[in-house]
C-alpha positions in Angstrom: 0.0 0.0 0.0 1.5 3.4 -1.1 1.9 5.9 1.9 -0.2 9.0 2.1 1.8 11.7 -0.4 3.4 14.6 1.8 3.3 18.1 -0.1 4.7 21.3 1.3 3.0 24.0 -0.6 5.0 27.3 -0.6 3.4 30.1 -1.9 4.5 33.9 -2.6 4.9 36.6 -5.3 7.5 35.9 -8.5 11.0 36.3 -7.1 10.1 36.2 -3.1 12.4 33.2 -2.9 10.3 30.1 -3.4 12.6 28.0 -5.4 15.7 29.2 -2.9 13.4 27.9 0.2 12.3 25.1 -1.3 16.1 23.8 -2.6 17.6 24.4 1.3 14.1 22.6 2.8 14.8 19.7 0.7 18.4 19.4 1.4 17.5 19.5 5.1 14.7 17.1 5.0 14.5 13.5 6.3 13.1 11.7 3.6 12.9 12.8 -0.2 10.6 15.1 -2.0 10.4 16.2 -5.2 10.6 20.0 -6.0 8.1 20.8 -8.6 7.5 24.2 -10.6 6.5 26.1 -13.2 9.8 27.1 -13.5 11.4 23.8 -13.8 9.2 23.1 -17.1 9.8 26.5 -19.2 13.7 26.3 -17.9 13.8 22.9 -19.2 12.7 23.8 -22.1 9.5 20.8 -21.6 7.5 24.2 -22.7 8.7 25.7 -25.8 8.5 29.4 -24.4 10.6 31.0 -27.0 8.2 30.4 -29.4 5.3 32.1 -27.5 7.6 35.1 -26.3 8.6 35.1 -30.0 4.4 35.1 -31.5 4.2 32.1 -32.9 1.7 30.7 -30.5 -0.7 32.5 -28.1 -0.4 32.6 -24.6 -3.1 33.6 -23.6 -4.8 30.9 -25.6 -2.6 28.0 -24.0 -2.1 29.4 -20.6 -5.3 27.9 -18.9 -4.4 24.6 -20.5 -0.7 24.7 -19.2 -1.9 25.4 -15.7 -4.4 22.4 -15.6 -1.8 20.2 -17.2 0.9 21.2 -14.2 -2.2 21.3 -12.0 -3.4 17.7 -12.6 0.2 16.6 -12.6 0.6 17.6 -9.1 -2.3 14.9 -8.7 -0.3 12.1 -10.3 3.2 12.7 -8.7 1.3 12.8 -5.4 -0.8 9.8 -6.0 1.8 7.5 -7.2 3.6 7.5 -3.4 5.8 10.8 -4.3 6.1 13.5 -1.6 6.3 17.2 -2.8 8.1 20.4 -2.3 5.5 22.5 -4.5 6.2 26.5 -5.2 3.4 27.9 -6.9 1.3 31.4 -7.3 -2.1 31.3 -6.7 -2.5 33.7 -9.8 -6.3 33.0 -10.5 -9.3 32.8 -8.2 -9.7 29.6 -8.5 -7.4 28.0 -8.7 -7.0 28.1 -4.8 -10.7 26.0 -4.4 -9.3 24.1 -6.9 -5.7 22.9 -5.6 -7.7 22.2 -2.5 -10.2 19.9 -4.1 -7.3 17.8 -6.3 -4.9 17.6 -3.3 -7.7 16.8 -0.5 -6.4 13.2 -0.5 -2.5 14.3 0.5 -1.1 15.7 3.6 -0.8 19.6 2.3 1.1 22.0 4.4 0.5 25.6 3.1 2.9 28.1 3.6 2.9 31.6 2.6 6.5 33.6 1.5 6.2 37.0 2.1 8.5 39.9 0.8 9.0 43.6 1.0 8.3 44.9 -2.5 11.1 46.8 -3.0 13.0 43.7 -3.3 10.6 41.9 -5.4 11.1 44.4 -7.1 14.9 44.6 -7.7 15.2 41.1 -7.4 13.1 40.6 -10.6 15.1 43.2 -12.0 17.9 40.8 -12.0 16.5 38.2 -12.9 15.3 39.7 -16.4 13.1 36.6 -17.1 10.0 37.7 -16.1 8.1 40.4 -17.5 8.6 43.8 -15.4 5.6 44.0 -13.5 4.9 41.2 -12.5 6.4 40.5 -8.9 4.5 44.4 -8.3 1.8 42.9 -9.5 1.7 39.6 -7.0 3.0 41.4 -4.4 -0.6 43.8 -4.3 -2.6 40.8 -5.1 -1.6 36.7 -3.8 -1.6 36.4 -0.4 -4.8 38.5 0.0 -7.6 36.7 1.6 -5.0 33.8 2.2 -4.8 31.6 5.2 -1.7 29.4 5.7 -0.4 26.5 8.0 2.9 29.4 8.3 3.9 32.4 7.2 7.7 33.2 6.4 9.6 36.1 5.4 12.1 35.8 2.8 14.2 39.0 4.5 14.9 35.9 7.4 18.2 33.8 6.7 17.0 31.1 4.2 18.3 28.6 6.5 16.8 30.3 9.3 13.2 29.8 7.0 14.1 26.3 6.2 14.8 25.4 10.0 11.4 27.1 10.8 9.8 25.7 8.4 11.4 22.1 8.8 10.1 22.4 12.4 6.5 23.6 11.9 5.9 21.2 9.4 6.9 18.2 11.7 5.0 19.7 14.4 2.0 20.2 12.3 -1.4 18.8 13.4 -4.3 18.2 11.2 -6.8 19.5 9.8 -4.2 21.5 8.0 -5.4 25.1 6.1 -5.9 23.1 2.7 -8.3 20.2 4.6 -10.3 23.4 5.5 -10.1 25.0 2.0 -11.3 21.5 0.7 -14.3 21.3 2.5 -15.5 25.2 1.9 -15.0 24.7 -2.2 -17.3 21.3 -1.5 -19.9 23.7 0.2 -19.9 26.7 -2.1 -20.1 24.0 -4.7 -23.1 21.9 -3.3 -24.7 25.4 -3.2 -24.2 26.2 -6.8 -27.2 25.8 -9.2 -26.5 23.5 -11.6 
């Protein structure tokens, strides 16, 4: 019988950190998980981005279809016995009821990356991979409404994050924030007309 799939979801604006916090949590942790992101598909070139920054396909007209794709992967990592280190922005309403929905039957921990947004902001300025904007544009927008199993600031020490993190997680008691989250999208579903 496979084990219950662990996924530690951190969340936060383009260029908080996520992928930094996510690397030095899985170095630290105990048993292996797999870090998953967008990122790791359009850098590996699994996405053929050049092509869309470049016209020759529409964005806008895949996007939605990406997302689902990476969305419904998540599902199939998890339910085949993996564990996951997850960075992700919530970028669309729904995607949040969503997420909760597809990964009711894993053990989620949800945790929110906050940063100051003048260093989003420079930050993404050195990056140059990402459209100007857009880390402004998270920042004012993502963790709005949001509750989280924890709440980390990427001005901390990464390890000092990781360690808290690390610690949290194994200390964590259920029903975590996406078990909640799960059961409201049921509701406001149910009471949906159909």
């Amino acid at each position: 019988m496979v084990e219950r799939a662990k996924i530690i979801f951190i969340h936060g604006a383009s260029s908080s950190g996520k992928s930094t916090l996510a690397r030095a949590v899985q170095a630290r942790l105990g048993e292996p998980f797999w870090h998953v992101s967008i990122d790791h598909l359009r850098d590996s070139g699994m996405v053929p981005m050049e092509r869309f920054r470049r016209g020759d396909f529409s964005w806008k007209e895949y996007r939605a279809r990406f997302f689902d794709g990476f969305h419904r992967s998540l599902v199939a990592y998890a339910s085949a016995g993996n564990s996951l280190l997850l960075e992700h922005i919530l970028e669309e309403p729904g995607w949040v009821s969503d997420l909760a929905l597809m990964l009711e039957p894993f053990d989620v921990f949800f945790v929110g990356l906050h940063c100051e947004l003048d260093e989003l902001v420079r930050r993404e300025t050195l990056r140059a991979d990402r459209p100007l904007g857009s880390a402004a544009d998270d920042f004012h927008r993502v963790h709005e409404g949001q509750r989280y199993d924890l709440e980390l600031r990427s001005g901390q020490a990464v390890e000092d994050n990781a360690a808290q993190l690390i610690s949290a997680w194994a200390a964590r008691r259920s029903p975590s924030v996406f078990e909640g989250l799960a059961r409201e999208a049921v509701a406001t579903r149910a009471d949906q007309p159909r």
